[in-house]
Backbone bond lengths (Angstrom), bond angles and torsions (degrees), N, CA, C in turn:
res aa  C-N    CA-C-N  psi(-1)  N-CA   C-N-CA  omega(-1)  CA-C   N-CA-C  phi
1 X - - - 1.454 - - 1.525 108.82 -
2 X 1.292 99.09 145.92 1.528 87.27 -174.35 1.753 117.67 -107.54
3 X 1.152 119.12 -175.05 1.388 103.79 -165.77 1.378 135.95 -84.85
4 X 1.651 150.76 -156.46 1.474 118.02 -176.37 1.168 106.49 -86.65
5 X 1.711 137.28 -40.94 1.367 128.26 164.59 1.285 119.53 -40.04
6 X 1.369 122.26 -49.72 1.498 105.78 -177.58 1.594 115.80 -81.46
7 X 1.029 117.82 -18.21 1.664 129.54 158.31 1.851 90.02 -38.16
8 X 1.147 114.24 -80.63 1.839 136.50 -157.27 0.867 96.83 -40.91
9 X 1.813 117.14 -60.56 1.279 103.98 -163.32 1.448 126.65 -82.96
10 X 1.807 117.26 -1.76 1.490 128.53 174.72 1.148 95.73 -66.69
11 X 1.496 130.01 -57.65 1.274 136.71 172.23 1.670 122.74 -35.35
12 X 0.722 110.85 -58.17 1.743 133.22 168.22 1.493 89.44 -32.98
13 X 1.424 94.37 -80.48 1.860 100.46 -172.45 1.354 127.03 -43.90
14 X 1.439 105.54 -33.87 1.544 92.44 -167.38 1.786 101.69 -84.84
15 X 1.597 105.66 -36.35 1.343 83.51 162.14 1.225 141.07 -89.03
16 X 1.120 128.23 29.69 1.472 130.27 132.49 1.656 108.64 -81.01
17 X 0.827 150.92 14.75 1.407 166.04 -166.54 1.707 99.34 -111.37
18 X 1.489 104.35 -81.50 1.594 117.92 156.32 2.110 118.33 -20.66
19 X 1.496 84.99 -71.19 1.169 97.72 -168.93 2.171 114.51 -54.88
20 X 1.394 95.73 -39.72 1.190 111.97 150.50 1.543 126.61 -29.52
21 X 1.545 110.16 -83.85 1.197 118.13 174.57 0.798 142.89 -63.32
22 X 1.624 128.25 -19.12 1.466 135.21 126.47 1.619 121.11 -45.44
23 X 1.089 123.73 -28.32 1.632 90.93 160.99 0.993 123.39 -87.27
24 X 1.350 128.60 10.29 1.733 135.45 179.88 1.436 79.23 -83.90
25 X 1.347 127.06 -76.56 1.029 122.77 -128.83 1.771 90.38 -77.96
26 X 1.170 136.28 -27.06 1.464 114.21 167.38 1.668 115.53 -68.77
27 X 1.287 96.43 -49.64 2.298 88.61 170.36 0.899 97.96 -58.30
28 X 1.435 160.73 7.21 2.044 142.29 -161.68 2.305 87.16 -121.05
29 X 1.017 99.23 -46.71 1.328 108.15 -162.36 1.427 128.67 -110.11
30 X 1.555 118.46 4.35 1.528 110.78 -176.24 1.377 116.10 -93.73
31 X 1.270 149.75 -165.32 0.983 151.53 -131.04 1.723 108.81 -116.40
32 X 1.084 139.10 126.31 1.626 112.76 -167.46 1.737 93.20 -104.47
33 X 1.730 91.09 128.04 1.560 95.75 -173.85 1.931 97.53 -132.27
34 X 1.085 123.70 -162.11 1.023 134.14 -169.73 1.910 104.21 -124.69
35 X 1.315 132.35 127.82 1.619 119.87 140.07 1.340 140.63 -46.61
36 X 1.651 96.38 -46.47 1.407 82.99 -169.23 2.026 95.73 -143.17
37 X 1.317 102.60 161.15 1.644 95.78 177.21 1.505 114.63 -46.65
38 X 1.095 142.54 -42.51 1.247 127.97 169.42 1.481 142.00 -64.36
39 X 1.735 114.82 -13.11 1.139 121.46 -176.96 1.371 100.52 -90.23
40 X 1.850 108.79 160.38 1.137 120.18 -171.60 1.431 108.37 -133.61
41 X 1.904 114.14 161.26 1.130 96.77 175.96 1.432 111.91 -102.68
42 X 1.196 122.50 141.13 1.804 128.37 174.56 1.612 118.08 -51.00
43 X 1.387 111.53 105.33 1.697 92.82 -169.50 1.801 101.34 -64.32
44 X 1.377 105.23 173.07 1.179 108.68 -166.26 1.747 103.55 -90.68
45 X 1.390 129.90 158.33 1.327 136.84 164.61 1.738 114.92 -44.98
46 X 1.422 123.22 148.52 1.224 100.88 171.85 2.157 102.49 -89.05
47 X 1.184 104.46 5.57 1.657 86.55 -164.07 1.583 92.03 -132.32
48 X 1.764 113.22 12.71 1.823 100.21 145.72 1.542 115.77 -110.58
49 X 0.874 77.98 178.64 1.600 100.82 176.44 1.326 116.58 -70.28
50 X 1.200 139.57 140.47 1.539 118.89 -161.47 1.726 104.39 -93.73
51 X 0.953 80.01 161.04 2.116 78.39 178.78 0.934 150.57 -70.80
52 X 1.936 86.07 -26.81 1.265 105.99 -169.89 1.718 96.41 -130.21
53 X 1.404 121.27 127.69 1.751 126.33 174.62 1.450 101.57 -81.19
54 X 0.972 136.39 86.60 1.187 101.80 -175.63 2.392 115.47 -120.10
55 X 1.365 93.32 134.19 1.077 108.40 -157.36 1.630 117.14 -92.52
56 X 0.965 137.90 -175.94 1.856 146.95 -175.81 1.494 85.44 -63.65
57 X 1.480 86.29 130.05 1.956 99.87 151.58 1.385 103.04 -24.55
58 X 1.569 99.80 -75.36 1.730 105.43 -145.23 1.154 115.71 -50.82
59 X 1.653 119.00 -40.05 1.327 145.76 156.89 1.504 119.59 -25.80
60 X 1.459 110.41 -74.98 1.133 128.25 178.80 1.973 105.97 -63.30
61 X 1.101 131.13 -42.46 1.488 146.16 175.83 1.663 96.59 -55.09
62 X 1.327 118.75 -49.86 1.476 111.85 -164.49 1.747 111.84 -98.26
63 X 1.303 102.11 0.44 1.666 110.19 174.51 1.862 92.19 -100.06
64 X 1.395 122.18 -51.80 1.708 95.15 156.14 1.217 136.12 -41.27
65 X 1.560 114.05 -54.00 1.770 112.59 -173.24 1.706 97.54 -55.97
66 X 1.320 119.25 -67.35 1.523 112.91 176.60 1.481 115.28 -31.57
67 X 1.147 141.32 -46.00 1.265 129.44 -144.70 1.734 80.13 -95.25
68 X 1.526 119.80 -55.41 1.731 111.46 171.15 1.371 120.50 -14.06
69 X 1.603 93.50 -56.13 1.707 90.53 -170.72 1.390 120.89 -73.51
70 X 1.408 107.11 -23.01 1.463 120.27 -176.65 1.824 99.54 -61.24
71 X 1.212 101.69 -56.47 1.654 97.05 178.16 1.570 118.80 -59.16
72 X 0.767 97.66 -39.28 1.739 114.84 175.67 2.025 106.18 -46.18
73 X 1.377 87.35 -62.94 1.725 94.88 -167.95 1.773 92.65 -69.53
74 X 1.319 122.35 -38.78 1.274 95.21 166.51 1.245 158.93 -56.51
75 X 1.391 100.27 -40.33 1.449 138.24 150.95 1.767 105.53 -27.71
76 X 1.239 100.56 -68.31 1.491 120.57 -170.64 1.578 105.37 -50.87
77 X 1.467 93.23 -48.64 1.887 95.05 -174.66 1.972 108.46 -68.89
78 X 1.276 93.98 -26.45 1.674 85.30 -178.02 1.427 110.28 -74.74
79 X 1.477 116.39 -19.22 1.749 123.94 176.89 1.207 107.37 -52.30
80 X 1.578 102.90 -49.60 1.839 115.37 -168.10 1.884 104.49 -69.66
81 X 1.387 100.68 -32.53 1.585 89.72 -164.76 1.559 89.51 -79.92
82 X 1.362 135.38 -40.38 1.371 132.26 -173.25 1.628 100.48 -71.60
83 X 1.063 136.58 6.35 1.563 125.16 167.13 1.547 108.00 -105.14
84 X 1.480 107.30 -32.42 1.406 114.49 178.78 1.658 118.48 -57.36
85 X 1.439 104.38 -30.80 1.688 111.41 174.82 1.571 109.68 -51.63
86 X 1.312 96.83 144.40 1.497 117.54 -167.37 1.492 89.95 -92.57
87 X 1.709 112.63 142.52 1.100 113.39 165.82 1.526 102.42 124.73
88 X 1.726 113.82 -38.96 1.557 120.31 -163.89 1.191 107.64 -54.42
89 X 1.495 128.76 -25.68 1.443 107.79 -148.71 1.963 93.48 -113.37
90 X 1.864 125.28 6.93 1.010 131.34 -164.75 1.714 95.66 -127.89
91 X 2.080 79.71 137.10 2.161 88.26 -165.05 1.490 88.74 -58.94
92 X 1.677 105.79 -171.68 1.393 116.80 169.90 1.621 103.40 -59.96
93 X 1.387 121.94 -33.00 1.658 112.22 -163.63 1.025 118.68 -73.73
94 X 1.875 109.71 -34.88 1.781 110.93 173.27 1.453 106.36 -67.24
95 X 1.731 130.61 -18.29 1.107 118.23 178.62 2.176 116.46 -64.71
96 X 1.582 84.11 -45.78 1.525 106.24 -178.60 1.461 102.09 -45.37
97 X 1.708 112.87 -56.67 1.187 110.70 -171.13 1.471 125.33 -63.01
98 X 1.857 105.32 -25.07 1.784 101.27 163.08 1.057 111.12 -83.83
99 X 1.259 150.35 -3.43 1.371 135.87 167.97 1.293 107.82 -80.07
100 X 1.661 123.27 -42.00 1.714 99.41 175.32 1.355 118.64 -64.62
101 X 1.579 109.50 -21.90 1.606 109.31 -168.90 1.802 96.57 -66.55
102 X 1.462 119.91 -63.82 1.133 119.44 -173.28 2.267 110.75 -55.06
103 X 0.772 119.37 -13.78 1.732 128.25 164.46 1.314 95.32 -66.56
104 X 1.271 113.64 -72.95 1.449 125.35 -167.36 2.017 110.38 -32.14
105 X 1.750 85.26 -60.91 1.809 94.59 -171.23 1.611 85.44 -76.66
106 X 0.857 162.51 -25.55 1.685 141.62 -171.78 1.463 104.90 -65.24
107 X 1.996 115.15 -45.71 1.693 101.33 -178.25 1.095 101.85 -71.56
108 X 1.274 141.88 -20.92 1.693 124.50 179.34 1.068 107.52 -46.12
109 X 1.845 108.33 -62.10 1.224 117.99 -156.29 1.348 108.81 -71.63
110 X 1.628 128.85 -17.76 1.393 127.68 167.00 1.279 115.05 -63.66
111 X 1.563 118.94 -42.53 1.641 123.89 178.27 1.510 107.69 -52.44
112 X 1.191 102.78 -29.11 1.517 95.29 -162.79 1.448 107.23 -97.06
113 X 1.379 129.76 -23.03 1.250 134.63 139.70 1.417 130.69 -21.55
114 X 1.976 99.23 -51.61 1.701 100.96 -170.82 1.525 93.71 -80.75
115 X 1.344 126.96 -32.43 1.572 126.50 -167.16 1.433 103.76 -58.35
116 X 1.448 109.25 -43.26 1.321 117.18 178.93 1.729 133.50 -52.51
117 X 1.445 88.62 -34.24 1.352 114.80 178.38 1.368 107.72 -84.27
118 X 1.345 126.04 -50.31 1.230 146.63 -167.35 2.271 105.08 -62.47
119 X 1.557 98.07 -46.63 1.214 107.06 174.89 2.288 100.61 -79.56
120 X 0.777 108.61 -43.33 1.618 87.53 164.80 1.355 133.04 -92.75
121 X 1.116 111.45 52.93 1.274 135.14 -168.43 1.845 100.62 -132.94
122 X 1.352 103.73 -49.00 1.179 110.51 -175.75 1.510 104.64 -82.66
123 X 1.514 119.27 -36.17 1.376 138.78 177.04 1.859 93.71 -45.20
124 X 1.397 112.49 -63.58 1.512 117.76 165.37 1.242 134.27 -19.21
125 X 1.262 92.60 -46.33 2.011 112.72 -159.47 1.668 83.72 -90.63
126 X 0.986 131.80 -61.12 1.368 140.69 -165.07 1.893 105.96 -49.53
127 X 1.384 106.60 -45.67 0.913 129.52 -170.01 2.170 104.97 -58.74
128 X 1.164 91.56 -55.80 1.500 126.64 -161.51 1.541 96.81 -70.98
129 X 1.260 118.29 -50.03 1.202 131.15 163.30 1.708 129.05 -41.26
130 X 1.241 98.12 -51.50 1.592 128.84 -176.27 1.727 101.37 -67.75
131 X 1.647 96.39 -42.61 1.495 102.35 -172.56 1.652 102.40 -74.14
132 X 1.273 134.92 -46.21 1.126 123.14 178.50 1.301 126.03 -50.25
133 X 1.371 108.73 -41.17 1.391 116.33 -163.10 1.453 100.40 -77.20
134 X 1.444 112.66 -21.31 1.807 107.20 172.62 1.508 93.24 -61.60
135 X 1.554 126.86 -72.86 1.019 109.25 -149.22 1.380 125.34 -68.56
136 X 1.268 122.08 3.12 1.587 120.61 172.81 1.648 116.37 -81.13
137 X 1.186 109.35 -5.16 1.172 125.90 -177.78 1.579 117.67 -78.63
């Protein structure tokens, strides 16, 4: 699973993805009407494709409400992943103050790393040592 930022930002994407495909599908499918008394509509070519599909109110009305909600529930899920981030409810200073704390425990845990290394290193020599002296034997 992956983590809450990259959760957010899949989220992010698809609804701009969403958000996307709802305006196709309203430029592909709404109703061709006029603004104002003077504008007109362009009849269509006989040898293109027309521009506009355009389908029943009710049709077209209930492929909006769906796609609404679709943005909606997305929306909603990016709320949860953007509340879920760690950090929201701590000022910048309690943040400051866990980042030195967590610095702090990392050189421990580095000291104790090199000691670690440092003691099998010698563990090595000891080792290497031991082995020679078998074989002169």
């Amino acid at each position: 699973m992956s983590d809450r930022l990259s959760q957010l930002q899949e989220a992010v994407d698809q609804l701009m993805e969403q958000f996307i495909a709802t305006y196709f599908y309203i430029d592909r499918h709404h109703d061709l009407k006029t603004f104002g008394p003077k504008d007109t509509i362009a009849p269509s070519k006989a040898d293109q494709p027309p521009e506009v599909d355009t389908l029943p109110p009710d049709v077209f009305q209930a492929g909006q409400l769906e796609l609404a909600r679709d943005l909606i529930t997305r929306e909603q899920q990016i709320e949860y992943l953007i509340s879920s981030l760690p950090g929201l409810d701590n000022s910048e200073h309690d943040q400051l103050q866990s980042i030195k704390e967590l610095e702090e425990e990392l050189n421990v845990a580095e000291k104790q790393r090199q000691e670690a290394v440092k003691e099998k290193d010698e563990v090595l020599v000891k080792l290497d040592q031991t082995l020679r002296s078998i074989r002169r034997y």
